[in-house]
N, C-alpha and C positions, 0 to 999 in steps of 0.2 A: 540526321544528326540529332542528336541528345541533348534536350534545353538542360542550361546549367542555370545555376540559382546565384544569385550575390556577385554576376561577376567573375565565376570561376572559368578560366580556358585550359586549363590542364587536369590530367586522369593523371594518378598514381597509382597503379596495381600491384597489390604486396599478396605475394601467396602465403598462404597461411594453412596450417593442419586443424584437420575440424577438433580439435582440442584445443588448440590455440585460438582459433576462432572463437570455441563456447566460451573460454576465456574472457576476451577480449567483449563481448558481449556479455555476462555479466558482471565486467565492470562496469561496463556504460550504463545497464540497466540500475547502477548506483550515485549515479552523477545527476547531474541538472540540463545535463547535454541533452537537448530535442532529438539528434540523429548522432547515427554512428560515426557518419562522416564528419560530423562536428569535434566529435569525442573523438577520434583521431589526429583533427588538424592540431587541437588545444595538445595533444601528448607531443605530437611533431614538432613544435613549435616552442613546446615549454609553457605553457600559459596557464595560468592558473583553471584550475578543475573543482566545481563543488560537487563534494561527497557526501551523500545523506545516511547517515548512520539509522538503524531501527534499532528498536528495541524488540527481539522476536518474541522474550517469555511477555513482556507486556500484549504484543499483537496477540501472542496467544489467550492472554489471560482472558481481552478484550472480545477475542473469537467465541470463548468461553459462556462469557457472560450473555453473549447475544443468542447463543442458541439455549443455555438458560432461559432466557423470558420470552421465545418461542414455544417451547416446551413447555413453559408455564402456559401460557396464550391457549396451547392444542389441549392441554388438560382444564381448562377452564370451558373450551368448546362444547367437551365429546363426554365431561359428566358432572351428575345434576350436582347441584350446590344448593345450599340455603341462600337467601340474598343474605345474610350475615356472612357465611362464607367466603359466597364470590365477592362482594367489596372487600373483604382483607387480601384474597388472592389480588384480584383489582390495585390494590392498594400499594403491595407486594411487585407486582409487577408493576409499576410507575417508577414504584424505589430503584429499581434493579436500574430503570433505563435510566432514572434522572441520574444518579450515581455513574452510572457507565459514562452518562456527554462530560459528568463533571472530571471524571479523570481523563478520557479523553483531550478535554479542553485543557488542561493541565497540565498533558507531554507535547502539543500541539505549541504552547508556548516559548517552551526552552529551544 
């Protein structure tokens, strides 16, 4: 027999079409719900659900900037510089990241 968690003694099997299904999991992948079967009971039930909104052009922009100052990073490796140079590149790339946590830190808020 199948340990149940919290106390639970009953299964409910609901069949579902694997479209329904992808459904059904990407909403839950949008919630605060731990598991599916949570995010199931919370709809059955009626119970309040948190929904976490993204921002994706921001994820992207963010995705952006990170492989920016990697690319700065591998160009800073693989050719020679003056030390005048490479400190302003150095420098440049400090900007990019300090800049990047500060907007970061900034939508992490709201």
């Amino acid at each position: 027999m199948k340990r149940r968690g919290k106390g639970y003694t009953a299964t409910l099997t609901v069949s579902l079409t694997p479209t329904d299904l992808q459904a059904l999991k990407d909403a839950h992948a949008q919630t605060t719900c731990q598991t599916l079967a949570e995010y199931a009971r919370r709809l059955l039930f009626r119970k309040d659900i948190t929904v976490l909104y993204r921002n994706r052009s921001f994820d992207d922009f963010i995705g952006e900037g990170i492989r920016l100052r990697k690319e700065l990073q591998a160009i800073r490796e693989k050719l020679p510089f003056s030390p005048e140079s490479e400190s302003k590149l150095l420098e440049l790339i400090g900007e990019i990241k300090i800049n990047l946590y500060k907007m970061a830190d900034l939508c992490m808020q709201k």
